[in-house]
C-alpha positions as CSV (number, residue, x, y, z in Angstrom):
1,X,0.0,0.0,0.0
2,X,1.6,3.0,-0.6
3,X,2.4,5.6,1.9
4,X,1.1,9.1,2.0
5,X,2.8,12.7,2.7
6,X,-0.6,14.7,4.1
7,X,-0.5,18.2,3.2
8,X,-3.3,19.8,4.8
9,X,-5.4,22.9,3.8
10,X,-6.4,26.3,5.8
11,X,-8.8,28.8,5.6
12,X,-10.3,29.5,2.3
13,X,-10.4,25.8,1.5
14,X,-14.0,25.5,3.2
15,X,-17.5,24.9,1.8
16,X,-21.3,23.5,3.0
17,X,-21.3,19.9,3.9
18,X,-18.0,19.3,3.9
19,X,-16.8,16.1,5.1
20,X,-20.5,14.3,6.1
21,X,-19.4,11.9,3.7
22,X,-16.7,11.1,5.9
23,X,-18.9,10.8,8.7
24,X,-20.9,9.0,7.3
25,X,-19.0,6.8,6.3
26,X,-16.6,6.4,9.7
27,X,-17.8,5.5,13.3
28,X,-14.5,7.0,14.2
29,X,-14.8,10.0,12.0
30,X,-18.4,10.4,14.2
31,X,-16.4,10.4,17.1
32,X,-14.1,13.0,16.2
33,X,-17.4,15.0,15.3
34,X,-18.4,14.5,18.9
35,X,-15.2,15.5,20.5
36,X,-14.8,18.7,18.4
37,X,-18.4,19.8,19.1
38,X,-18.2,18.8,22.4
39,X,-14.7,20.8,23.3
40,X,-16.1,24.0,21.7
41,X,-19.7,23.8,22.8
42,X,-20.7,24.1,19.2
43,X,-23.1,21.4,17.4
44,X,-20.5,21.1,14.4
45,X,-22.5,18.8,12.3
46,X,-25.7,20.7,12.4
47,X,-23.3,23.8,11.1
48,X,-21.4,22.2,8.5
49,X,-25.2,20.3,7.3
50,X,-27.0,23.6,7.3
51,X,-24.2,26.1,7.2
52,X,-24.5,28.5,4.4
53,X,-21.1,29.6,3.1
54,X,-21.3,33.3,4.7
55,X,-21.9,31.3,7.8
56,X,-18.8,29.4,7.1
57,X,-16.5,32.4,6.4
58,X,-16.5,33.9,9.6
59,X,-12.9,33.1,11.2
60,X,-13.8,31.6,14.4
61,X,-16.2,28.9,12.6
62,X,-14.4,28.8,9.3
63,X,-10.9,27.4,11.4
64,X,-13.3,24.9,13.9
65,X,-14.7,23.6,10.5
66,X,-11.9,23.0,8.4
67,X,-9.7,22.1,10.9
68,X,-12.6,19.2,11.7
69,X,-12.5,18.3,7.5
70,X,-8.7,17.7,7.7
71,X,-8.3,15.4,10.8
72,X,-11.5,13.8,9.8
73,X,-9.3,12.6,6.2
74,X,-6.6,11.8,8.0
75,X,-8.7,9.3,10.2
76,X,-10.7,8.0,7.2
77,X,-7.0,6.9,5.3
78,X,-5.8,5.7,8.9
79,X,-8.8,3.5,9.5
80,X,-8.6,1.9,5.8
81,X,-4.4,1.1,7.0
82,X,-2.5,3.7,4.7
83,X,0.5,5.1,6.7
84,X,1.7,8.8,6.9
85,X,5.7,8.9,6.1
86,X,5.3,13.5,6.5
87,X,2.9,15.8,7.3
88,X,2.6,19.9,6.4
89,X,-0.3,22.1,6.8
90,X,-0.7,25.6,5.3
91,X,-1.3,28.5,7.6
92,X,-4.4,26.5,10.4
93,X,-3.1,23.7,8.5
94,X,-0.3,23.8,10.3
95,X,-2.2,22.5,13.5
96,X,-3.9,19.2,11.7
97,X,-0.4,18.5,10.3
98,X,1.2,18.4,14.2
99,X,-2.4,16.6,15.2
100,X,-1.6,14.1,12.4
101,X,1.9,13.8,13.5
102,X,0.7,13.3,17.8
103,X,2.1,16.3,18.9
104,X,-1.2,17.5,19.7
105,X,-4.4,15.1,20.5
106,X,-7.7,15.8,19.3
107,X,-9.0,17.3,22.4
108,X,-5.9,19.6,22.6
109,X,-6.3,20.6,19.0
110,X,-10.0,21.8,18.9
111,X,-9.0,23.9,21.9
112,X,-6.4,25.9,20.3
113,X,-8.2,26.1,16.8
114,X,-11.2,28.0,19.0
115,X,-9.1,30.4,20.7
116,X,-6.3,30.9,17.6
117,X,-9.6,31.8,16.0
118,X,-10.9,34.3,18.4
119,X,-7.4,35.8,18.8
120,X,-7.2,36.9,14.9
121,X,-10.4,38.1,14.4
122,X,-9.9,40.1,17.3
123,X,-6.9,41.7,16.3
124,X,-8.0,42.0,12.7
125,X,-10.7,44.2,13.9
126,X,-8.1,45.8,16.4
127,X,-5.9,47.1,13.3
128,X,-8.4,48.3,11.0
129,X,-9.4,50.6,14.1
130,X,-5.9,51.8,14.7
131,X,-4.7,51.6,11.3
132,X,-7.3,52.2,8.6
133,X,-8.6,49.8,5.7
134,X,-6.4,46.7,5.3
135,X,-6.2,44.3,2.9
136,X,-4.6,41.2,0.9
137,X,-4.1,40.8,-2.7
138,X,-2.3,38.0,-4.9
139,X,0.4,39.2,-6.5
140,X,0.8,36.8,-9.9
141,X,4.0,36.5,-11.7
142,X,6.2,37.2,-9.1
143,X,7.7,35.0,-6.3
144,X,8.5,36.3,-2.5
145,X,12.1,37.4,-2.8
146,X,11.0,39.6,-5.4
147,X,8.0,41.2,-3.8
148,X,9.9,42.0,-1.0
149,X,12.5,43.6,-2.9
150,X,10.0,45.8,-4.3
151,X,8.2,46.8,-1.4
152,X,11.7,47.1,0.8
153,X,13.8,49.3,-1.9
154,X,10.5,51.3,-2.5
155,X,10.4,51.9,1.2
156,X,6.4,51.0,1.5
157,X,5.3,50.5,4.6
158,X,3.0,48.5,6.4
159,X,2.6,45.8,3.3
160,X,3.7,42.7,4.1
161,X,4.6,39.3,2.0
162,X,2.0,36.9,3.9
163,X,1.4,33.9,1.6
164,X,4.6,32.3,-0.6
165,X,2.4,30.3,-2.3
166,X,4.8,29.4,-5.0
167,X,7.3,30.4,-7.3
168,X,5.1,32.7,-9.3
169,X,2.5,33.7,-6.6
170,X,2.3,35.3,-3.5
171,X,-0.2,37.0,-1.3
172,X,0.7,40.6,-0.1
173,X,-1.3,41.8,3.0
174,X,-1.3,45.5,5.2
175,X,-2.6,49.1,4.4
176,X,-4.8,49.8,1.4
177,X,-3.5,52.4,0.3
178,X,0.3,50.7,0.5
179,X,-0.9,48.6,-1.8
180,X,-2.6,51.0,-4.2
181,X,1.4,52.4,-3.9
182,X,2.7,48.9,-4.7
183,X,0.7,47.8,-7.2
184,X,1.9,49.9,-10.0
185,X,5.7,49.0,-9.3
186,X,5.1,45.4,-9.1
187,X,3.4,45.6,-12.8
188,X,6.1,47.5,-13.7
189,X,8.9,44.9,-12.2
190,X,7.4,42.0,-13.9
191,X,4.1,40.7,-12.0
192,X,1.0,40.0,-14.4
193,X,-2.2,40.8,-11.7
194,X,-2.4,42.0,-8.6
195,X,-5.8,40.6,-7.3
196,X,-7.4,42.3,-4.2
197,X,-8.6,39.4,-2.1
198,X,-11.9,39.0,0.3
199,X,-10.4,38.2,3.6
200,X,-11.3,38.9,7.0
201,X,-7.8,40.2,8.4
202,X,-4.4,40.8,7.9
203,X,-3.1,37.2,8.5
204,X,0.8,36.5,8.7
205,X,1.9,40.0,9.3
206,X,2.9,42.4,11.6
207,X,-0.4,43.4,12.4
208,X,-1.0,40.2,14.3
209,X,1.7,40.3,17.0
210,X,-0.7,41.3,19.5
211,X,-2.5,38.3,19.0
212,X,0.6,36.4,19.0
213,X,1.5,37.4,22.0
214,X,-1.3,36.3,23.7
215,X,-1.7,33.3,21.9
216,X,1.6,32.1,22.9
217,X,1.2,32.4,26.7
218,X,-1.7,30.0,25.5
219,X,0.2,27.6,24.3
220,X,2.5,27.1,27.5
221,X,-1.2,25.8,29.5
222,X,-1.5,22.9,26.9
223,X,0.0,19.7,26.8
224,X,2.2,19.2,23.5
225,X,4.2,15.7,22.8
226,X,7.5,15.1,21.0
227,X,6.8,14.4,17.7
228,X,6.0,10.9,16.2
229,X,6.1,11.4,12.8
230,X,7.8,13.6,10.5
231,X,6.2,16.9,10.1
232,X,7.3,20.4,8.0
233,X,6.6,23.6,9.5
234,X,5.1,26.2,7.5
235,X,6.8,29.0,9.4
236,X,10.8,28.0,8.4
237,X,9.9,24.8,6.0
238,X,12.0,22.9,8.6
239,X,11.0,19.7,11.0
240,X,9.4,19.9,14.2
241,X,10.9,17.3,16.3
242,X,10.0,18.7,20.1
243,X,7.1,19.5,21.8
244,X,9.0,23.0,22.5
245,X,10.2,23.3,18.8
246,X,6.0,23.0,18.2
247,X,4.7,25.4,20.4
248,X,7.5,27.9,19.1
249,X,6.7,27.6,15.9
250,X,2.8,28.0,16.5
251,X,3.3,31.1,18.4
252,X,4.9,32.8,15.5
253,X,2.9,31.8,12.9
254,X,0.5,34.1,13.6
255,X,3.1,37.4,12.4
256,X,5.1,35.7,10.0
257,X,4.6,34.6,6.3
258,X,3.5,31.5,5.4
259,X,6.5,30.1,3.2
260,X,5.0,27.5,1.6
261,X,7.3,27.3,-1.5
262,X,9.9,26.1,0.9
263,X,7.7,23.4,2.2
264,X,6.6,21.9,-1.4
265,X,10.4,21.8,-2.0
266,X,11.1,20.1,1.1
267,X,8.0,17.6,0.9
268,X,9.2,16.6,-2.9
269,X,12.9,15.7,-1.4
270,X,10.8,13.6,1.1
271,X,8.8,11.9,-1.6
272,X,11.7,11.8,-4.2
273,X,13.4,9.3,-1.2
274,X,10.8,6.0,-2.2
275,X,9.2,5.6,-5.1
276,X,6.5,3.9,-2.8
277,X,5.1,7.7,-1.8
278,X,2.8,10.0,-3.0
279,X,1.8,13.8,-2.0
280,X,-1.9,14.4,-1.0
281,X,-4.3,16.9,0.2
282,X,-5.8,15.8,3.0
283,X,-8.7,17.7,3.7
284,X,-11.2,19.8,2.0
285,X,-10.6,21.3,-1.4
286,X,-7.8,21.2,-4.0
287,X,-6.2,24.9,-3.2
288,X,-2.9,22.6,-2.4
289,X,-3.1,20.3,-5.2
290,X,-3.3,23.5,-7.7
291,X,-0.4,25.3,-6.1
292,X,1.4,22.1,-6.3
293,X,0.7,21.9,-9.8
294,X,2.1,25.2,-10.5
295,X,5.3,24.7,-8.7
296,X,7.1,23.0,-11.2
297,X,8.3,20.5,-8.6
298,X,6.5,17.7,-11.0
299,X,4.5,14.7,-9.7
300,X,1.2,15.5,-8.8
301,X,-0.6,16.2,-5.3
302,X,-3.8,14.4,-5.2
303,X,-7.3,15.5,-3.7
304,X,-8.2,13.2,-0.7
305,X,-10.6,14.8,1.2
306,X,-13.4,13.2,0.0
307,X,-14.8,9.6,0.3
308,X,-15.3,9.1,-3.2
309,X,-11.4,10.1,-3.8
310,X,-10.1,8.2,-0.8
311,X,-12.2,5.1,-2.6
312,X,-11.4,6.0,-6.1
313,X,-7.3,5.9,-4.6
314,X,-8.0,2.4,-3.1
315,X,-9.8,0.7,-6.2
316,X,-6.2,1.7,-8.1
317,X,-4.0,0.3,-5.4
């Protein structure tokens, strides 16, 4: 059976109904359902059942309810015997990746999706107050080392690289009107769009350090394990091996970029070592599986968030 590297999804990757064909499919993929509603006093599968997507795109339900999709794949592929040789999760990803890897249990995890959740959409709100209208836009035909060239020797201020989605994509976030001052020298240095993007905060920047701080003192109440299987932080693109290392990493994320180039690049090494492993979104969506397929990494990332893909995958081999 071949082995899997999980790369799991975050926010954005979320729609109506998600994963009920997992639990309908899994008494232990019910369980989790119970758990996660039961840690957060919220009845998750009456919300992802009759959720509309506005409902769903509010931060602090739109992190409980992917977060829920993910682990719920992983349990689905553990349950039918396929092993997990990495895992890597962007942005809220992150935390299924360390829950997939037993640095977190379930219990744990649900508790510090709720109140990471709360955290940023109280300090997105915080920093529009202070700091005006703030925003995020895709930045296409550029990579991150040159958008931060641009905005550094330009001397912009309060814009931010958040997302390195890939070598010819990344997400700016910060000020409006820094990016309104951007925008025409990135066109001008070689990017082909710069797409404003609906998002509720300024995630990955800056403008987040007072939830990180918070967030962080957090972490130190919660129990956190040494790693048990390999897993790629999004923060540095480098392994998490202690319990310490974890919690580190998690506080930061927050305030720093996502660098998920880095991580593909890594991830491919890891799969390039057996020819008996294969890269796979695991969890709601394909948003991975496309970046992947723009990396130019080659291979493919499959979709396995689904039961009709995790079935489809077995009846191959």
């Amino acid at each position: 059976m071949v082995n899997i590297i999980a790369l799991y999804p975050g926010q954005g990757s979320q729609y109506p109904q998600m994963a009920l064909d997992l639990y309908a499919s899994s008494q232990k993929v019910r369980e989790l359902f119970a758990l996660a509603s039961e840690q957060t006093r919220r009845d998750l599968h009456l919300l992802l059942e009759n959720g509309s997507e506005e409902d769903l795109k509010r931060t602090e339900v739109t992190q409980l309810v992917v977060t829920l999709a993910n682990r719920s794949a992983h349990l689905r592929l553990a349950e039918l015997g396929y092993s997990f040789v990495c895992h890597s999760g962007f942005s809220l990803g992150e935390l299924s990746a360390y829950a997939g890897a037993k640095i977190l249990d379930d219990a744990t995890l649900f508790t510090l999706v709720e109140k990471r959740s709360a955290l940023m959409a109280e300090a997105a709100v915080r920093a529009e107050e202070i700091h005006g209208k703030l925003g995020m836009a895709a930045v296409i035909g550029m990579g991150y080392d040159g958008v931060l060239a641009i905005l550094k020797e330009n001397s912009i201020t309060g814009l931010y690289p958040a997302n390195d989605n890939g070598p010819s994509q990344v997400v700016i976030s910060g000020l409006l009107s820094s990016m309104e001052e951007a925008k025409p020298l990135l066109m001008a240095s070689g990017a082909r769009r710069v797409l404003p993007l609906k998002v509720s905060g300024p995630f990955h920047t800056p403008f987040m350090d007072d939830a990180t701080k918070e967030f962080s003192a957090f972490l130190e109440s919660l129990p956190f394990h040494d790693a048990k299987e390999r897993v790629i932080s999004s923060v540095n693109a480098e392994e998490v091996v202690t319990a310490s290392q974890a919690r580190d990493l998690l506080g930061r994320q927050l305030a720093n970029p996502v660098r998920w180039t880095k991580v593909m690049q890594q991830v491919g090494a890891i799969r390039d070592e057996s020819d008996r492993t294969m890269l796979a979104e695991v969890g709601s969506g394909t948003v991975l599986t496309g970046l992947w397929k723009n990396s130019g990494l080659g291979g493919v990332s499959i979709p396995l968030g689904k039961e009709t893909e995790i079935q489809d995958m077995r009846k191959e081999g």
